[in-house]
Structures are given as C-alpha cells and as structure tokens.
C-alpha positions in Angstrom: -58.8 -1.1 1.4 -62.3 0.2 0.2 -65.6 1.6 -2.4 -69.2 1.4 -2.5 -71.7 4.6 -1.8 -69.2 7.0 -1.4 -67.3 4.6 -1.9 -63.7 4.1 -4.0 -60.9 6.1 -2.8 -59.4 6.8 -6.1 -62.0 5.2 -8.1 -64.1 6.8 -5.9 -66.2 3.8 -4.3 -64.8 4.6 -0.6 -64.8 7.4 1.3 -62.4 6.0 4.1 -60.9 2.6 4.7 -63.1 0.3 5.8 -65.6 2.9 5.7 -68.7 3.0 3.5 -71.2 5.6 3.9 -74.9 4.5 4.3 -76.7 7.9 3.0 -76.1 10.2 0.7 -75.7 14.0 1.3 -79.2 14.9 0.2 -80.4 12.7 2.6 -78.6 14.6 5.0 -80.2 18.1 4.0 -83.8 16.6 5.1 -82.2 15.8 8.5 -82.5 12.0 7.7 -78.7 12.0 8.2 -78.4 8.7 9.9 -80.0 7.0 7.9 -79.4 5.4 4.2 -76.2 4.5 3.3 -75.7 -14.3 -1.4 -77.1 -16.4 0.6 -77.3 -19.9 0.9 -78.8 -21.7 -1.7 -81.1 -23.8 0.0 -83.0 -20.4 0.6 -85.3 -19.6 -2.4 -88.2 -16.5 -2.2 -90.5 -19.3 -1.8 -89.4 -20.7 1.5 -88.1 -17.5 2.8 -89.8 -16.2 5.8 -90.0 -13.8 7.9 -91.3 -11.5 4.6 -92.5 -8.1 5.4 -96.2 -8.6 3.4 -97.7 -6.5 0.7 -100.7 -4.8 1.3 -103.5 -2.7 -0.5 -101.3 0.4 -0.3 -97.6 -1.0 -1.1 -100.0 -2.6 -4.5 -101.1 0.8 -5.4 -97.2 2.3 -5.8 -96.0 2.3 -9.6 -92.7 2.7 -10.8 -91.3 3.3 -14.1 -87.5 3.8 -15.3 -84.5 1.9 -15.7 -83.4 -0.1 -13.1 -80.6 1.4 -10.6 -81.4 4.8 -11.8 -84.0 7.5 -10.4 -87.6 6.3 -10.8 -90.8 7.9 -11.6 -92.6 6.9 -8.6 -96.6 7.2 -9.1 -99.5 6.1 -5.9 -102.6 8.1 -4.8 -102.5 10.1 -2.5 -102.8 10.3 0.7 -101.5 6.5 0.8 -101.5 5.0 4.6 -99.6 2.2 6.4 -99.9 1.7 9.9 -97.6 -1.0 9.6 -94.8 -2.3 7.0 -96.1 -3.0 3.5 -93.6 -4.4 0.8 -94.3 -5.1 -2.7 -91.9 -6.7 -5.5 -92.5 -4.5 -8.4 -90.2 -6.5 -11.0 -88.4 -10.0 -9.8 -84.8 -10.6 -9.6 -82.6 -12.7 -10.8 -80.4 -13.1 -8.2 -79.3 -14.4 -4.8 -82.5 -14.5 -2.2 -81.0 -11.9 0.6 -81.9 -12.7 4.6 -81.0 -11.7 7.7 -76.9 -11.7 7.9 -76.6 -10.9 4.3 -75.8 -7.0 2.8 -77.7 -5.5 0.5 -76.3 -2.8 -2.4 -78.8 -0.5 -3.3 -80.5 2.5 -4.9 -83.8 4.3 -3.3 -86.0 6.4 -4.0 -88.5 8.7 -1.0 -91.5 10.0 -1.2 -94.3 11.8 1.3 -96.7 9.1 0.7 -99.6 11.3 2.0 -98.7 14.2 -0.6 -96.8 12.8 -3.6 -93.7 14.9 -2.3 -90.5 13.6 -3.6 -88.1 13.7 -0.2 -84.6 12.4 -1.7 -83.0 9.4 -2.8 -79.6 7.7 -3.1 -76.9 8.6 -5.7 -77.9 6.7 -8.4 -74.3 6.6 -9.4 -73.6 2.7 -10.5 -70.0 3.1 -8.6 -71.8 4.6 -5.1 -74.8 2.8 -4.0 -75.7 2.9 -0.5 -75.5 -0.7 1.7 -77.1 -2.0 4.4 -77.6 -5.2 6.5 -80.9 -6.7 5.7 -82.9 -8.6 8.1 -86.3 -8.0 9.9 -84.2 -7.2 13.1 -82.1 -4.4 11.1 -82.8 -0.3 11.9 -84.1 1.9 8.6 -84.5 0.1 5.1 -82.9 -3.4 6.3 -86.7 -5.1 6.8 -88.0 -4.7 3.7 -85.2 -6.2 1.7 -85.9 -9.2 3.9 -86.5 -12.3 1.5 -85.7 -10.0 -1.7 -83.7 -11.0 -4.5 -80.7 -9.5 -6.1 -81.9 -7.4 -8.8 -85.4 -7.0 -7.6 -87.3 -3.6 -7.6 -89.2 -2.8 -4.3 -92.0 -0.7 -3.2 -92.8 0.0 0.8 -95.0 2.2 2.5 -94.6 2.7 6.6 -94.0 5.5 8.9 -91.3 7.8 9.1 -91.1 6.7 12.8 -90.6 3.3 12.0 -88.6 3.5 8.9 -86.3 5.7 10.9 -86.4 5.5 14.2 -83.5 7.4 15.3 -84.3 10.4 12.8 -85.6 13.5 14.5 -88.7 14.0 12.2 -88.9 17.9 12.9 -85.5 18.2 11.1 -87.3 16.9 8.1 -90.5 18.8 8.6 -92.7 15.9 9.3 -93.9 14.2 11.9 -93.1 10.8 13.2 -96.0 9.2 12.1 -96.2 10.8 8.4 -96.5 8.2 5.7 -93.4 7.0 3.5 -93.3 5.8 0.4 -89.4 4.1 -0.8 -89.0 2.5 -3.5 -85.5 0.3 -4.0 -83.5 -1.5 -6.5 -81.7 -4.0 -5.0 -78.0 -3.9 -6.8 -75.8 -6.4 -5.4 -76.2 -8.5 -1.8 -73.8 -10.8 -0.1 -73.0 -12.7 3.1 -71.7 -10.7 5.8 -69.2 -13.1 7.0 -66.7 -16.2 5.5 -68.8 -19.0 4.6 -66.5 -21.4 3.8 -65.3 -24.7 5.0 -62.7 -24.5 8.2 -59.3 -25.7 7.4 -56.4 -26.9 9.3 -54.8 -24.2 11.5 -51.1 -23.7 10.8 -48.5 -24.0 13.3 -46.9 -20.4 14.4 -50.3 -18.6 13.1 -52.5 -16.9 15.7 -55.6 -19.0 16.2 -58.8 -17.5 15.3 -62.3 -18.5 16.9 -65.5 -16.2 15.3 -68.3 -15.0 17.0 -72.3 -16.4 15.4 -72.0 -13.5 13.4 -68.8 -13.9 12.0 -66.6 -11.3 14.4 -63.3 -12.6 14.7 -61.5 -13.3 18.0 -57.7 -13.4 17.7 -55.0 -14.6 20.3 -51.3 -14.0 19.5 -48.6 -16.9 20.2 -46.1 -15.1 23.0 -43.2 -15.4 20.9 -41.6 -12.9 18.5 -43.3 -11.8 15.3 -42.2 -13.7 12.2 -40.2 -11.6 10.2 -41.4 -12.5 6.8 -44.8 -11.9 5.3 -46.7 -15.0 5.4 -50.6 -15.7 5.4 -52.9 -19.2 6.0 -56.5 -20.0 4.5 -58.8 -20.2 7.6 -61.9 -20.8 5.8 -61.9 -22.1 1.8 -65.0 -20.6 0.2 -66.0 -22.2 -3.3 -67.9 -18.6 -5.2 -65.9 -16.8 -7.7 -62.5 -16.1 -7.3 -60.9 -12.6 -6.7 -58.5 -11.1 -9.7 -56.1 -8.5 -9.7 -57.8 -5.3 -10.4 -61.5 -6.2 -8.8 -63.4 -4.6 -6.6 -63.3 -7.1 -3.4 -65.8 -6.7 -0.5 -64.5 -7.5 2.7 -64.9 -7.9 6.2 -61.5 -7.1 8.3 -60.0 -6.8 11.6 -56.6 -5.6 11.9 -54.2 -6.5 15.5 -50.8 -5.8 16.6 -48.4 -8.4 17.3 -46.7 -7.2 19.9 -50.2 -5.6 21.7 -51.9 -8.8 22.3 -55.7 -7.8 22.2 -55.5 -4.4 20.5 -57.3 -4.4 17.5 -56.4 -1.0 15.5 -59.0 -1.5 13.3 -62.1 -3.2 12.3 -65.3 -3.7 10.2 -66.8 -5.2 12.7 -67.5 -2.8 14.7 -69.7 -0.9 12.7 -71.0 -3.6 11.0 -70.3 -2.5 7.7 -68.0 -3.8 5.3 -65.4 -2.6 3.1 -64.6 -2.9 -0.6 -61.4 -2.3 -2.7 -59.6 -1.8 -5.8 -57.5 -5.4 -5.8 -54.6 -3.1 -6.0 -51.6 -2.6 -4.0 -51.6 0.1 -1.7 -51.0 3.4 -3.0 -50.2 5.7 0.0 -50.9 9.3 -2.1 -54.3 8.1 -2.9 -55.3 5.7 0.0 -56.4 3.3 -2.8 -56.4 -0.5 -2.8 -55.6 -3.7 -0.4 -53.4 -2.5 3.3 -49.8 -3.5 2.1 -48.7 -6.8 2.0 -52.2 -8.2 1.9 -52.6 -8.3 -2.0 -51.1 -11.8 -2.6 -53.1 -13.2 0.4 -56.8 -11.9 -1.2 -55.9 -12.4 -4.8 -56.6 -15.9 -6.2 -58.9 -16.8 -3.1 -62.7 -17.5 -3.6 -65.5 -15.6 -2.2 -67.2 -17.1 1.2 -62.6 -17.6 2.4 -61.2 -16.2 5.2 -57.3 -15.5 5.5 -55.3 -14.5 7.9 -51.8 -11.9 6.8 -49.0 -11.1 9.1 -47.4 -8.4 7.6 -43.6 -7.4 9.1 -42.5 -4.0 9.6 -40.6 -4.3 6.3 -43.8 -4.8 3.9 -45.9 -2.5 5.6 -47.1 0.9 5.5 -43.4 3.6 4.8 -42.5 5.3 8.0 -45.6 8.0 8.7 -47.8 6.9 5.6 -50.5 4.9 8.0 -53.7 6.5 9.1 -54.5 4.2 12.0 -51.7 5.5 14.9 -49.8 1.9 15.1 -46.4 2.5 15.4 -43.9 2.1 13.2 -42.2 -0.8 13.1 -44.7 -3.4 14.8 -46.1 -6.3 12.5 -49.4 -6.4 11.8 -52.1 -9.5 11.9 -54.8 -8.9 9.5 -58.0 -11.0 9.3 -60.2 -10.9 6.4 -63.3 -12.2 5.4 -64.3 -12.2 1.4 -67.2 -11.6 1.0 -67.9 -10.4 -2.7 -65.3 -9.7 -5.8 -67.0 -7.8 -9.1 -64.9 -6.9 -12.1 -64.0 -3.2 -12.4 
C-alpha cells in the first residue's frame, strides 16, 4: 500500500510499503543522506505562529522557474545566517501547514557563502520528497512552519542546524557553512484522522489513539471472525477516495491471534504511506494490503477504519513481505489522510 518520493510501486511513487523515502540519491552523494525525503481551517498565515521570520539575507534570495521544477536560484554572495531566516517568495493557495501536518515537496541547495549549487530533490511531479513540518521537526520541517500549500520558500541557516545529524565533512563543509534552500511546497496534509468519533461496533477491537494520532489496539479474546468485515472509527468530511487514486495513509497492521504484535506500522517512523486505490497485486507489490480496498474506497479524507481481513482474503500462501504467518487474520488500522486523482 504506497507512492510519493520514490514513491509508487508500479507507478513508481513508493519504494516499499509504507515506506517513503525522504531524500533523493543525489542527496546522498554529498553525504546529506539522512536528510530530505491540511490543516484546520480556523488556522490562516495570518494567525499562524510560531513562523520562522524573514530576514535581510532570506530577502536577498531570488528564484525564477516554474513551480515544482528546478529553479534558478540567484543571492550575493557570501550570504550569512546565524539563525533561521524564511522568506515566501510567491503565496499559496492552499491549506496553511503547522506542526502535525506533512508537507510534499521539491528543494533546491545551495552554498550560500559561494553560490555553489549542492543538490536538490527529484523534481519528478510523481516523487517529491515529504516531511513533517513543525518548528520542533529535524532538517527542512521549521521552515515550512505556517506555509501554505503551493507556496515557494527561500531559507538561509547553517548546515549544522539544517541538518543536525549530517556529518558535514562527508559533504566537504563545515557545520557552520551557510545554506541556502529554496522549496516549493506541493501538497501537505494532516498526519492523523481528523474526523468525528463514531460508535464502536460490537465484536471489533477497540481502538484508543495516542495526541498524535498512534493507534493503540486491544483484541477481544475470542476467535477471529471469519469473514472480512471493517467499521468507520472516525467519519472525516474532505474529499472522498475513488477507485484508482492515490490515497495517503497512516496504518498499523496486528495479528489477531498475537494480541499486541503489530507487524507493521507507519507510525513508527512517522511517515506515511500512499497508494494506487488498487487491489493488491502481489508480482508488483502495488496498491491497498488485500482485503482493505472496499474499506478505503468511498471514505472521506480526515476517516479512520478499521479491516479484519481472514486468512481467506488475504495475502496467497508465501506472497506477504512482513513474516506473519499464514493463515492468521489480520486487523488493520488506517488513517486517510489525503486522496489525489492519478
């Protein structure tokens, strides 16, 4: 069940299920390999705060070119930040993004002290790099705090504290060397359900969710059911997921039987996934986990549903990647988060 910056498995938005890479390969070959990869409406970019701020170097950064694609990226040099400067080049349209939220995106980096062009993103519309925005996120996350969905950004900060977890010398630079990135802002989303609890159905598992959406699960001690069936936990009201979309998700997968043992899960990178609204197809790993198709189709962004999936619709005998046995049922929680046409 995947796509996004690396992203399709077949389609090629995903690399993995439930896996979406943050940075792209050149990123990697400067030894920033860690590194790269909508909100509620009563939040506007007015009343949005904490902002990073703009300041007299993150003004002086120009960029020209079409939106989403690589820019030509034009400041004097050397430009210096001691601390985070953003500018909004060009406004969005769109949601306002803040901490919780995901943001799609393409990026452009550049040694702000030499006009050096470093490396950028894909800038492939089907494989943009995500991250979790927020003023509390690691690498690009602060300076799409407050931004809006289709809004061009320009920042200027240390290496150090743009990426704290990058060995600069693998780069060539130092920690303290100056950055200039500049980012289009693609796509964003919440990262969990946001949609209004429902009544919990009898025989379902009953699901409580951490602040930040992570879902706890506890299993009734009685036998699987033996039929596929699925409940709406949360009803969201954004735009409702066809057959053949690309659905954004957030998912945790348990086994019935194993009560506690989640196989496999979003959550714990923190990351979600996106997907072909497909069913499974087990030659190219592409689309929804079987049996979960019906469950996700025809719900509305910001819902949460919950799938038990029998042996008997689930993965054929050998076909699964994630080691649970054959023959044990499957509970599957997922949050929708975002559904675009293909």
């Amino acid at each position: 069940m995947s796509r996004v910056t690396g992203r399709v498995v077949g389609l090629a938005r995903v690399n993995e299920r439930g896996s979406v890479r943050k940075i792209p390969a050149l990123l990697a070959a400067v030894g920033l390999v860690a590194s790269l990869a909508a909100c509620s409406t009563a939040v506007t970019s007015e009343n949005c705060s904490p902002r990073p701020e703009s300041g007299k170097s993150s003004a002086l950064i120009k960029a020209t070119g079409d939106f989403a694609s690589k820019t030509a990226v034009t400041f004097p040099t050397p430009l210096i930040a001691k601390n985070l400067q953003v500018t909004e080049l060009e406004a969005g349209d769109g949601a306002v993004l803040t901490d919780g939220d995901f943001a799609d995106f393409q990026a452009t980096i550049w040694v702000a002290e030499t006009g050096e062009y470093l490396t950028g993103t894909s800038f492939e519309k089907t494989q943009p790099s995500r991250m979790d925005v927020g003023v509390d996120s690691d690498q690009l996350g602060p300076i799409m705090e407050c931004a809006t969905v289709g809004s061009r950004l320009a920042a200027v900060s240390t290496l150090g504290q743009l990426f704290p977890d990058v060995d600069p010398a693998q780069a060539g630079l130092d920690s303290d060397t100056n950055l200039v990135v500049v980012i289009d802002v693609t796509d964003g989303f919440h990262g969990k359900a946001s949609g209004a609890d429902q009544v919990p159905q009898t025989g379902f598992p009953s699901v409580v969710t951490a602040p930040n959406g992570t879902p706890g699960v506890t299993i009734p001690n009685e036998p699987a059911p033996t039929k596929l069936e699925s409940a709406v936990l949360k009803k969201g009201d954004g735009p409702t997921v066809k057959k053949g979309d690309y659905v954004t998700y957030q998912y945790e997968g348990l086994v019935w039987d194993s009560p506690g043992s989640v196989f496999a899960s979003t959550w714990t990178k923190n990351l979600p996934a996106t997907s072909s609204a497909a069913d499974y197809d087990p030659t190219t790993k592409a689309g929804l986990f079987p049996g979960t198709l019906d469950a996700v189709v025809g719900q509305a962004v910001g819902s949460q549903v919950i799938v038990i999936v029998p042996a008997t619709d689930s993965y054929k005998a050998g076909t699964a990647e994630d080691g649970v046995a054959d023959g044990s049922a499957r509970i599957y929680v997922i949050d929708i988060l975002d559904t675009q046409a293909p």
